[in-house]
Structures are given as C-alpha cells and as structure tokens.
C-alpha positions as a Markdown table, in Angstrom:
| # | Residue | x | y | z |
|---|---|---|---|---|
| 1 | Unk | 7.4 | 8.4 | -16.5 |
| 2 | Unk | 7.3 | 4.7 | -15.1 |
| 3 | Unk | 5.8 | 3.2 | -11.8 |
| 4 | Unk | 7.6 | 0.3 | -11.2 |
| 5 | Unk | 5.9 | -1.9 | -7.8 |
| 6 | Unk | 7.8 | -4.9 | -6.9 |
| 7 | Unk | 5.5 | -7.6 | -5.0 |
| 8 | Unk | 7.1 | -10.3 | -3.3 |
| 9 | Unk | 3.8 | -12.6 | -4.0 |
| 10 | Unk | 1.4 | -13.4 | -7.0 |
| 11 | Unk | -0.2 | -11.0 | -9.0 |
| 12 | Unk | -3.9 | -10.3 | -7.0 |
| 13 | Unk | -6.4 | -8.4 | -8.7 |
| 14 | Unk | -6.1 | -5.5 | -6.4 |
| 15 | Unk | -2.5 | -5.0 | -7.5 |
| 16 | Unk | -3.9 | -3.0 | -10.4 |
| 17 | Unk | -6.2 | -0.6 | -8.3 |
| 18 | Unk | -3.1 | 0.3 | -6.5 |
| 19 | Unk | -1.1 | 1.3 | -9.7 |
| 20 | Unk | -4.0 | 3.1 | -11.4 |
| 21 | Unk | -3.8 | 5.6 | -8.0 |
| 22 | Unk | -0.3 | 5.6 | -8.7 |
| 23 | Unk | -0.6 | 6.4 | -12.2 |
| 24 | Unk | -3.5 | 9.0 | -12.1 |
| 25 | Unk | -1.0 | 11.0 | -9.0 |
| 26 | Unk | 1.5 | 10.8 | -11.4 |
| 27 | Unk | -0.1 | 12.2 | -14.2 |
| 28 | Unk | -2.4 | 14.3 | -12.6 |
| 29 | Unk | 0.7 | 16.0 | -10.6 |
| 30 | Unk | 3.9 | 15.3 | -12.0 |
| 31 | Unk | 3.5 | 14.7 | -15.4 |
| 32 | Unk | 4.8 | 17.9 | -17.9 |
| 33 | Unk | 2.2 | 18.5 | -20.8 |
| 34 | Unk | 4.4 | 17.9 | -23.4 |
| 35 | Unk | 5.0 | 14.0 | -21.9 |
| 36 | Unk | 2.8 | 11.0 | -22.1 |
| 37 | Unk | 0.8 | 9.5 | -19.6 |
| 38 | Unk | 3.0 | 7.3 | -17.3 |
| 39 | Unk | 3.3 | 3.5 | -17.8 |
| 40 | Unk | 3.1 | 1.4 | -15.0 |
| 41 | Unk | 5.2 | -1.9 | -14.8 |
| 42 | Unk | 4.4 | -4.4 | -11.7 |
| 43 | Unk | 6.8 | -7.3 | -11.2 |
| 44 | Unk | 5.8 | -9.9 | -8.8 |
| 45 | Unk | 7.3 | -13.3 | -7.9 |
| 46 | Unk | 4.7 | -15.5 | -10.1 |
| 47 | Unk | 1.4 | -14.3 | -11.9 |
| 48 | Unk | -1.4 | -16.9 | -12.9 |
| 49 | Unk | -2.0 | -15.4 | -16.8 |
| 50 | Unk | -6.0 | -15.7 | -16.6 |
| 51 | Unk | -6.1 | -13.5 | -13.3 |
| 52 | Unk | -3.6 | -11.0 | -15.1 |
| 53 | Unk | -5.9 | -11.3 | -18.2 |
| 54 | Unk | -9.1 | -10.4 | -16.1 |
| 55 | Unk | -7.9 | -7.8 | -13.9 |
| 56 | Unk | -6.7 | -6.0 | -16.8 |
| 57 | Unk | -8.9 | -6.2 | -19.4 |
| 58 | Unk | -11.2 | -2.4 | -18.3 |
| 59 | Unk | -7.8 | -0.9 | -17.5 |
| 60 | Unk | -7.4 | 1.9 | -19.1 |
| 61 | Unk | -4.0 | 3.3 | -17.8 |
| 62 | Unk | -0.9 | 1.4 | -19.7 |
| 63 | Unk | -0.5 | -1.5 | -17.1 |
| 64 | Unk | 2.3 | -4.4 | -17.9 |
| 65 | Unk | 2.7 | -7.0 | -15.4 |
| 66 | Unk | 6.1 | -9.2 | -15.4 |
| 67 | Unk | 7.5 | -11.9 | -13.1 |
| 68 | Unk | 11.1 | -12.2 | -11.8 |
| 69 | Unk | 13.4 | -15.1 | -10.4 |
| 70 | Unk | 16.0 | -15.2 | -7.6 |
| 71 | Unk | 19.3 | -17.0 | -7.2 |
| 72 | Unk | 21.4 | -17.5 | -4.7 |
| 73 | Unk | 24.5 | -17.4 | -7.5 |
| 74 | Unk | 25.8 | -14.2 | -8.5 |
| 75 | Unk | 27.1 | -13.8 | -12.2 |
| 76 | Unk | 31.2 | -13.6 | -12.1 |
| 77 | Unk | 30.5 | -9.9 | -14.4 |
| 78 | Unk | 28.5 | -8.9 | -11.5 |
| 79 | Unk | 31.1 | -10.0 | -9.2 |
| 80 | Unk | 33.8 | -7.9 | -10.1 |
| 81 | Unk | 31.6 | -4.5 | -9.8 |
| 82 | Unk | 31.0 | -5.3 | -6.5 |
| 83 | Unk | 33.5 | -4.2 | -3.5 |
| 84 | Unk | 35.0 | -7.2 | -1.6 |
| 85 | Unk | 33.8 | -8.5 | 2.4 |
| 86 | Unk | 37.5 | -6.5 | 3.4 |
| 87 | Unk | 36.3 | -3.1 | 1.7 |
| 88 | Unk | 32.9 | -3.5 | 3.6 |
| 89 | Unk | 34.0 | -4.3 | 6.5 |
| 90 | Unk | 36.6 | -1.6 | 6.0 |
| 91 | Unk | 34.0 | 0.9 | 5.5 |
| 92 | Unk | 31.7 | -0.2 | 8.4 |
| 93 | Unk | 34.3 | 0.4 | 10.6 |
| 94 | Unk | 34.4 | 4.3 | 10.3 |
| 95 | Unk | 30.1 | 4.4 | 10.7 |
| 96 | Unk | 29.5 | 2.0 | 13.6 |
| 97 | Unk | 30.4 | 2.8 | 17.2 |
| 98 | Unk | 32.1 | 1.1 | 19.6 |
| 99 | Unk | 30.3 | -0.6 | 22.6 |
C-alpha cells in the first residue's frame, strides 16, 4: 500500500506527523498480514533538502518526499487522449438544467 499527499506549498516539518498517522491507520487497519508496511510518498511544490533531511531523520515509517512542476503546455500525446471543447460541451449539455 502507498499514501500519496499532494501539498500545494513547501515541505514543513509537520507534513511528516501527518503521514506517520496515515501510515500507522493504514497498517494498523487495512493492511493484510502477508503485505508490507505501507510506504508513504508526499509530493509538494518545492522542498528545501535540509528541512526534508531533519524532519526525517527519527522516522521510522518508509517516508519519501518528491517535488512536482506545472505547465500551462499540454504534451500533443496527452492531447489526443483527451476529448475535445465540442464533446464536453456536448456532454454538459445532458447534466446541466436549463434556467
């Protein structure tokens, strides 16, 4: 099992408290006894590597802690999974009401 928390901010200290509940519900009331303990992955926006460092280093629950980009471009392979404005629209149409 994986915990996955996505932060819009930096990585703060308290970000692990929070995932080491998550992680101890998990295993304590999810988890099979045959599986491993659950992983926990947080992604925020930006992390400052020393904080990360600190606020890790008496965890004792697998904690990884990644960053992640935006951009406002979307690939052209990405492009052609998604449904066009028309078919949205299209779509809308039968689940809104008219006022």
């Amino acid at each position: 099992m994986i915990a996955i928390e996505l932060k819009i901010g930096e990585f703060e200290p308290e970000h692990k408290g929070k995932m080491e509940f998550y992680l101890n519900v998990l295993n304590d009331t999810v988890k099979l006894p045959h599986e491993n303990p659950a992983i926990g992955i947080i992604i925020c926006k930006s992390k400052n590597r020393t904080v990360v460092e600190y606020s890790l280093q008496t965890a004792t629950l697998p904690i990884g802690v990644a960053t992640y980009t935006t951009s406002t471009d979307l690939p052209d392979s990405y492009q052609a999974l998604l449904p066009s404005a028309e078919e949205i629209e299209e779509k809308l149409k039968g689940l809104l009401w008219d006022t």
